[in-house]
C-alpha positions in Angstrom: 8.6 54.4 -73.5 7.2 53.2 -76.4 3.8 55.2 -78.3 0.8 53.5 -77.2 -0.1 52.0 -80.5 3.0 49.9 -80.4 2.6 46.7 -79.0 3.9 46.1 -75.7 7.1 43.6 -75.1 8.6 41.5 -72.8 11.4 43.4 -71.1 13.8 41.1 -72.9 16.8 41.9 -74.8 16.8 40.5 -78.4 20.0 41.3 -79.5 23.2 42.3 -78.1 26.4 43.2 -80.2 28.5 40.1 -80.2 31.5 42.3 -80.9 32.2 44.7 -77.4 34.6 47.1 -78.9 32.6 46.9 -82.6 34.3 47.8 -85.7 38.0 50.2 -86.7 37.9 53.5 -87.6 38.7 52.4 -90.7 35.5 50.8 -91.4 33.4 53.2 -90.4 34.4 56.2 -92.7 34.7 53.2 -96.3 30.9 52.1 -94.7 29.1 51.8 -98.2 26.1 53.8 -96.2 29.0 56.6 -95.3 30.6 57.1 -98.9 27.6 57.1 -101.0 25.8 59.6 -98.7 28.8 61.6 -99.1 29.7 61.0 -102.5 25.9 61.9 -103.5 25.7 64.7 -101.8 28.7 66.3 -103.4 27.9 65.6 -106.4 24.2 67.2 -106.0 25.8 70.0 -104.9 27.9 70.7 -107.4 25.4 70.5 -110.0 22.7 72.4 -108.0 25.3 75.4 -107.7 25.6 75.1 -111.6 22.0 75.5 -112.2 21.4 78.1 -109.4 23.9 79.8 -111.1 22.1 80.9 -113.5 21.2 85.1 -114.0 17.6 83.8 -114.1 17.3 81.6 -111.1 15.8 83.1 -107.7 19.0 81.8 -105.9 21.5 83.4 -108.5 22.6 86.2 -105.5 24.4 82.9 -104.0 24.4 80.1 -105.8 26.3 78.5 -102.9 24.4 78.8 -100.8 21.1 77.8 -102.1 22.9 74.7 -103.3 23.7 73.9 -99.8 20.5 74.4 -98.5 18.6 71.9 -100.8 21.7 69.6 -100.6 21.7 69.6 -96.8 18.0 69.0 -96.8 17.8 65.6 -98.6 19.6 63.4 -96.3 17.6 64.8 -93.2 14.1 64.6 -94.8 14.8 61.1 -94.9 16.4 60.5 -91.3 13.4 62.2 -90.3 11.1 59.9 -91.9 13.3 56.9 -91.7 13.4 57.4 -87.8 10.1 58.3 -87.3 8.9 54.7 -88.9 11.1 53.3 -86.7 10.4 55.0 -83.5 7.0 54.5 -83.6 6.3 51.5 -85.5 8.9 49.6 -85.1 8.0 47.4 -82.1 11.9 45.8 -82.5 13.2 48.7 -81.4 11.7 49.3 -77.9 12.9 44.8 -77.2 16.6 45.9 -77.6 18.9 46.9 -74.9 18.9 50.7 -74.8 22.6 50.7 -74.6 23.9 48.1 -76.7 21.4 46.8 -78.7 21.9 45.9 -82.4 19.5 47.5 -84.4 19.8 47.4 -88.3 17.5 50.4 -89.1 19.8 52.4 -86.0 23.1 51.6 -87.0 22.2 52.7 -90.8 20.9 56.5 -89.4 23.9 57.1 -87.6 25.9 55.6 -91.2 23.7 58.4 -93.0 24.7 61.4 -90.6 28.3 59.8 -90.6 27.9 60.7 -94.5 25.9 63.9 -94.3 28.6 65.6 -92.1 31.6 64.5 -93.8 29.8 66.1 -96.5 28.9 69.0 -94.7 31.4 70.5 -92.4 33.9 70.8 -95.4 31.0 72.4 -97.9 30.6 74.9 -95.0 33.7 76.0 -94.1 34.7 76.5 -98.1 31.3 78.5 -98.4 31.9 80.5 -95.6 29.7 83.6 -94.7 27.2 82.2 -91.8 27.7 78.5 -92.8 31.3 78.8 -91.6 30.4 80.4 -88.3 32.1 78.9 -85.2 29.3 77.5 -83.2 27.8 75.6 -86.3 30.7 74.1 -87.1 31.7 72.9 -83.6 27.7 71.6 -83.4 28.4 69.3 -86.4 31.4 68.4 -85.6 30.5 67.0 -82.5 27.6 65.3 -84.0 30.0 63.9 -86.5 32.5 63.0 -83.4 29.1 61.2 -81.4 27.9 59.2 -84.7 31.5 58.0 -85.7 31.8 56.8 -81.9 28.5 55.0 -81.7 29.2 52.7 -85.0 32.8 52.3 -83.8 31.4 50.8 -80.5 28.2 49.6 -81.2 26.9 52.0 -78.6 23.3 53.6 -78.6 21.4 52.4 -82.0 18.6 52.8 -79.9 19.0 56.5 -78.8 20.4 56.8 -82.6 16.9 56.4 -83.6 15.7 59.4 -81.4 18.5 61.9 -81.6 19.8 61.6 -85.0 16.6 60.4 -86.9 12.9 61.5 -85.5 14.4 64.9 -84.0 15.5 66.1 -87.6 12.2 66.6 -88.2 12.7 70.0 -87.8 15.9 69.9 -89.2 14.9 70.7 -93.1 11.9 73.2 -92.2 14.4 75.1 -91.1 16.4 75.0 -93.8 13.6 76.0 -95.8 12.7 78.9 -93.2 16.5 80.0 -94.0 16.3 80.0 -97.5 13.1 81.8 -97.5 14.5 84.6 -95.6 17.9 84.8 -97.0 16.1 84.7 -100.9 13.5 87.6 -100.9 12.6 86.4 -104.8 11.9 82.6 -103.4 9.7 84.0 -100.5 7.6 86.5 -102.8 7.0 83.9 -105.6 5.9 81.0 -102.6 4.5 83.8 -99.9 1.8 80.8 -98.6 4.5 78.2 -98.3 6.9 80.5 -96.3 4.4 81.1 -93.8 3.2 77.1 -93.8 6.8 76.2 -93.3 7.8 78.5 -90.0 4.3 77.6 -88.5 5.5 73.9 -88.8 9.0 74.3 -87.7 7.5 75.5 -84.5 5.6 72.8 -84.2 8.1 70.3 -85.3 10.8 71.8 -83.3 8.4 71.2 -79.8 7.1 67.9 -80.9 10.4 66.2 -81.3 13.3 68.6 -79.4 11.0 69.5 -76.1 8.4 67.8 -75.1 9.3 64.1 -76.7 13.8 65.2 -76.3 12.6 65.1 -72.0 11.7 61.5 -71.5 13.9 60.2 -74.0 16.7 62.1 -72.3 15.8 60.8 -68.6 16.5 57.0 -70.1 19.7 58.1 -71.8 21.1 59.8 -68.6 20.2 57.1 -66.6 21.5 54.2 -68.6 25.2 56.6 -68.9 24.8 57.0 -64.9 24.6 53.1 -64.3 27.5 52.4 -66.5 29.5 54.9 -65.0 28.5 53.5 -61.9 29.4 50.1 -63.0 25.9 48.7 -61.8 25.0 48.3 -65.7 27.9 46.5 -68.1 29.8 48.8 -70.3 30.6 46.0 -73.1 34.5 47.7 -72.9 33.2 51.2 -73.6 35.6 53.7 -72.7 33.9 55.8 -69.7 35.6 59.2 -71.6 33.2 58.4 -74.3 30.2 58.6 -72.1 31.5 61.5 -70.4 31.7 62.9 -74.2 28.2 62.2 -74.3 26.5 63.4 -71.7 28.7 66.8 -71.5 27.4 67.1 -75.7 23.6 66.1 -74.5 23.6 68.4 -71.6 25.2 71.1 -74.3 22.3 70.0 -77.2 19.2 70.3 -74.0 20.5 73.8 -73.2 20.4 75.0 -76.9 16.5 74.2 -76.8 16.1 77.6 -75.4 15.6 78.7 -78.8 12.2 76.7 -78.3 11.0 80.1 -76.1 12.2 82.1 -79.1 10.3 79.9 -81.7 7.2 80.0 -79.7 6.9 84.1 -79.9 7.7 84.2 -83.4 4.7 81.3 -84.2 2.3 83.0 -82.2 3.3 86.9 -83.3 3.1 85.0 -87.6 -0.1 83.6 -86.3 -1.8 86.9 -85.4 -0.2 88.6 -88.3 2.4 90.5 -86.8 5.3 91.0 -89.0 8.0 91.6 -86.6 8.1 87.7 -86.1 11.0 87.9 -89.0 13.1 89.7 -86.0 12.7 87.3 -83.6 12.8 84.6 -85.7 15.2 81.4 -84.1 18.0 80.9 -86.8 20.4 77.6 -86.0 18.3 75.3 -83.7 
């Protein structure tokens, strides 16, 4: 459903991907969005762990780290912002099929995460400590594995939008919520900013992966349902692949439990109970 200040549509589709079976592997990891999203991100990094390095710096406990943090934000500030324009003021968007609808603005989000994870899931593992622990890992992996699938078939641009642009809204607060916690000199020298920034993770966190992540979910699940069910054309993709992504959605819908979590820590900050840092939601 589109936001109410977005003007209505026929129910039409506009454009459908001429190609069914879309593009090699090949040419979706040498995608000029894929390798300068990686390559530009490495190269931050390195030079952010340089600085941060420094006996001076707040982050000089872990450079590593730190580096990673602001790294791994960049990309996802700007999927957030990207896909929020889109989303919600981008009538074009809500005229496409849902399924296989070519959307220029959702095929180049899903080339960006492409980018940020190749980037990422490497950086992690050689960091180590709580970037390397199993369950984030496997989480971006499998976001990796759904974006590389949905260029390579032309599959979803439409649910790309949703899931892998306007839902990391909340993506870099938490970063920031992270580094606040995990750099006692960063939190003391910004002490209004690290109580600004977990007050809007909260928010941002129910806005785009509870309340809004429902509806947009009930679409996606019945669009898979009707493909599976061969009542709504599959354009060649392989049924495993939807399989794939509804067993990873239903996986993703389960995880925002840590909404419940959230929610006690924002109110306990709110009324100035300190023990909110315990209960604080780390990973959503």
């Amino acid at each position: 459903m589109a936001p109410f200040w977005v003007k209505k549509a026929p129910p039409v589709v506009e454009t459908i991907n001429p190609e069914p079976l879309g593009i090699p592997y090949a040419e979706v990891f040498t995608d000029p969005i894929v390798l300068v999203v990686t390559i530009a991100m490495t190269a931050i990094f390195l030079v952010l762990r340089k600085l941060f390095g420094h006996p001076k710096s707040m982050f000089a406990s872990n450079p590593p780290i730190a580096a990673h943090a602001f790294t791994f934000m960049l990309p996802f500030v700007y999927l957030a912002i990207r896909g929020l324009n889109i989303w919600y003021f981008d009538d074009s968007l809500h005229r496409i099929d849902r399924r296989f609808g070519d959307h220029s603005g959702g095929r180049h989000l899903i080339a960006v995460m492409i980018g940020t994870q190749i980037f990422d899931i490497p950086s992690s593992i050689l960091i180590g400590g709580p970037l390397a622990a199993p369950n984030f890992v496997v989480h971006h992996v499998v976001v990796l594995s759904l974006a590389i699938l949905a260029l390579r078939y032309r599959f979803a641009f439409y649910y790309g939008v949703y899931f892998m642009g306007v839902t990391e809204l909340s993506t870099p607060l938490l970063a920031f919520v992270d580094l606040f916690r995990d750099f006692p000199k960063f939190a003391l020298k910004f002490p209004n900013t690290n109580e600004t920034v977990r007050i809007s993770f909260a928010i941002a966190f129910f806005w785009v992966r509870i309340i809004s992540w429902l509806p947009i979910s009930v679409k996606f699940w019945s669009d898979a349902f009707g493909m599976l069910a061969d009542t709504l054309p599959r354009n060649a993709l392989p049924k495993g692949v939807l399989y794939l992504w509804l067993v990873v959605h239903t996986f993703l819908t389960i995880l925002q439990h840590w909404g419940i979590k959230i929610a006690k820590a924002a109110y306990l900050m709110a009324i100035g109970d300190k023990s909110a840092r315990e209960i604080e939601a780390k990973g959503a």
